[in-house]
N, C-alpha and C positions, 0 to 999 in steps of 0.2 A: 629587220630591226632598224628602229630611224635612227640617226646620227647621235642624237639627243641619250635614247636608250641605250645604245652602246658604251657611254662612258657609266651607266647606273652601276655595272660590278664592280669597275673599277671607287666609282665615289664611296660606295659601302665598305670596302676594303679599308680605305683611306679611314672614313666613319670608324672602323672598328680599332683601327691603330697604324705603325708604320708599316710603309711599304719598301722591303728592299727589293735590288734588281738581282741579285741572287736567289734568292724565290720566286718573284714569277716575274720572269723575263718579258712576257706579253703586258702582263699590265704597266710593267714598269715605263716601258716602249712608248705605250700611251699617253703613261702620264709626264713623259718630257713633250712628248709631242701639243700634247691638249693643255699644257700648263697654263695658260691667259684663259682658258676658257671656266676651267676647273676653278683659279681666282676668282673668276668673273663671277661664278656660282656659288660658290664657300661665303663670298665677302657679304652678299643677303643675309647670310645667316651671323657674322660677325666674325670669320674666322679668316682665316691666312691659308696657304698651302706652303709649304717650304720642301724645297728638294735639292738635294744636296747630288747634281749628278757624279763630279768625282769621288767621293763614295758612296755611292748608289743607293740611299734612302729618301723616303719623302713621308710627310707627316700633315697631318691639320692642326692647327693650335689659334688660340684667340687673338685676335687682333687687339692690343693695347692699345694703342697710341691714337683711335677714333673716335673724336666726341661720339659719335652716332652710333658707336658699340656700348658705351659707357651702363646706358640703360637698361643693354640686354642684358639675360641671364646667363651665365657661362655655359657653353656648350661641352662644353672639353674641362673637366674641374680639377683642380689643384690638389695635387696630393701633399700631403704632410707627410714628412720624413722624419725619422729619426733620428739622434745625432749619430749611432755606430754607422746607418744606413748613410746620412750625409758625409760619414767623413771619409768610409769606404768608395764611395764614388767619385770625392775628392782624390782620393790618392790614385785611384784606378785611373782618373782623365788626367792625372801626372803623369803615370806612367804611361797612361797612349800618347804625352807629347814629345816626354822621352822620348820614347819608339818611334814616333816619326820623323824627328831631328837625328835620330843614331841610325838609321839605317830603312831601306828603300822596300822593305815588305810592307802588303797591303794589312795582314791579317797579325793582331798581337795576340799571344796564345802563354796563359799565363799557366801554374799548378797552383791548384785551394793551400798550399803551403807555401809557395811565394803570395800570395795573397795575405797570411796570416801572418807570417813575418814582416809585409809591410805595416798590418794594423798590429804588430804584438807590443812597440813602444809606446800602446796608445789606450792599451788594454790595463785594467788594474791588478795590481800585483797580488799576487795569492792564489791567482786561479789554475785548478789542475788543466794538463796538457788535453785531460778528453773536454774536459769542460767547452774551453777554448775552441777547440775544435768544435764540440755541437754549436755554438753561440754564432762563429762562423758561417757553419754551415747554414743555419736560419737565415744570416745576412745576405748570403749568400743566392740564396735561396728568393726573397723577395727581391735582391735587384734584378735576378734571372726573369721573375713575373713583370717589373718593372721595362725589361726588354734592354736595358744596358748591357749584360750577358748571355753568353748561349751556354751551355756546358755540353761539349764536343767527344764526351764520352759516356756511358751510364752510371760507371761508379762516380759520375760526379768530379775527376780529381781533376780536369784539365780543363778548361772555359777560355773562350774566345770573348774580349772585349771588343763592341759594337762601335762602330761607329760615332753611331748619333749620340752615344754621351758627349763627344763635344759640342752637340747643337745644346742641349741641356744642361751642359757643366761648363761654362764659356768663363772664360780671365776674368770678367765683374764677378760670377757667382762666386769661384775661387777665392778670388779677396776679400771680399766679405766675409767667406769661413774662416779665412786664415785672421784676420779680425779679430773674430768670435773664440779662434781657438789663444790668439795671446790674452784675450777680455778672459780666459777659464784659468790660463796657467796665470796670471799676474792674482786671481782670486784667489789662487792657489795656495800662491808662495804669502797671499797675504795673511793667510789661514794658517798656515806653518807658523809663520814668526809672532801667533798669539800664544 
């Protein structure tokens, strides 16, 4: 296999979604080693490669900021989120900064009930405890698809926050929700006092 083909698993990999070094050790290996080349190839097609070696993920994503992308069609496309789903990933990339400001573990490992008592201030009043619960677990459920979480056991109770939500949920996106979330409560209270 020529020098060329050998990196094709790994580009497809990358193609498919994130690579962590926890999964496949060999390819990860790779892709620090071949990172200028892997650029050098992605950027033809209008994209970036981003890899985050101290926590071990790497990704493909579109290249903004290049007139000469401007034209192309997105390769990697944008998903629309919800706002439970927005604002659940908001609080979850709080608490992974928490967690790395409080203490020197790599892995933050939450229960679907700390999770729900984070979002319960934010949930509407009235709704039964299973309700809740199922609603959750939906949410829950697509950020797992979205690849922010793992859930580290089968009943689902206990999920490990990834990483790369802070490559995805970074201090400009944050403030902007938080924005958005006093633009809802000021509607709010303006709503009340009619």
């Amino acid at each position: 296999m020529t020098e060329h083909n050998s990196l094709s698993p790994l580009l497809i990999s990358l193609f498919k979604g994130v690579l962590y070094r926890e999964d496949n050790q060999t390819q990860w290996q790779e892709l620090v080693r071949h990172q200028g080349r892997i650029q050098d190839y992605v950027s033809l097609l209008g994209l970036q490669v981003v890899v985050d070696e101290q926590a071990g993920y790497g990704f493909l994503q579109n290249r903004e900021d290049d007139q000469e992308t401007e034209n192309l069609p997105r390769l990697i496309p944008r998903r629309r989120l919800s706002y439970p789903v927005s604002l659940t990933l908001v609080l979850l990339r709080r608490r992974l900064a928490d967690h790395d400001s409080s203490t020197g573990e790599d892995r933050l490992i939450l229960s679907t009930d700390e999770v729900v008592e984070m979002l319960r201030t934010f949930l509407p009043e009235g709704n039964t405890e299973s309700r809740t619960i199922d609603r959750m677990s939906s949410i829950l459920s697509k950020i797992a698809d979205l690849g922010f979480i793992r859930f580290i056991d089968s009943a689902k109770t206990k999920l490990e926050i990834k990483r790369i939500l802070s490559a995805f949920v970074d201090a400009q996106w944050m403030n902007q929700f938080d924005e958005r979330l006093r633009e809802y409560a000021d509607h709010a209270l303006d709503r009340e006092e009619e």
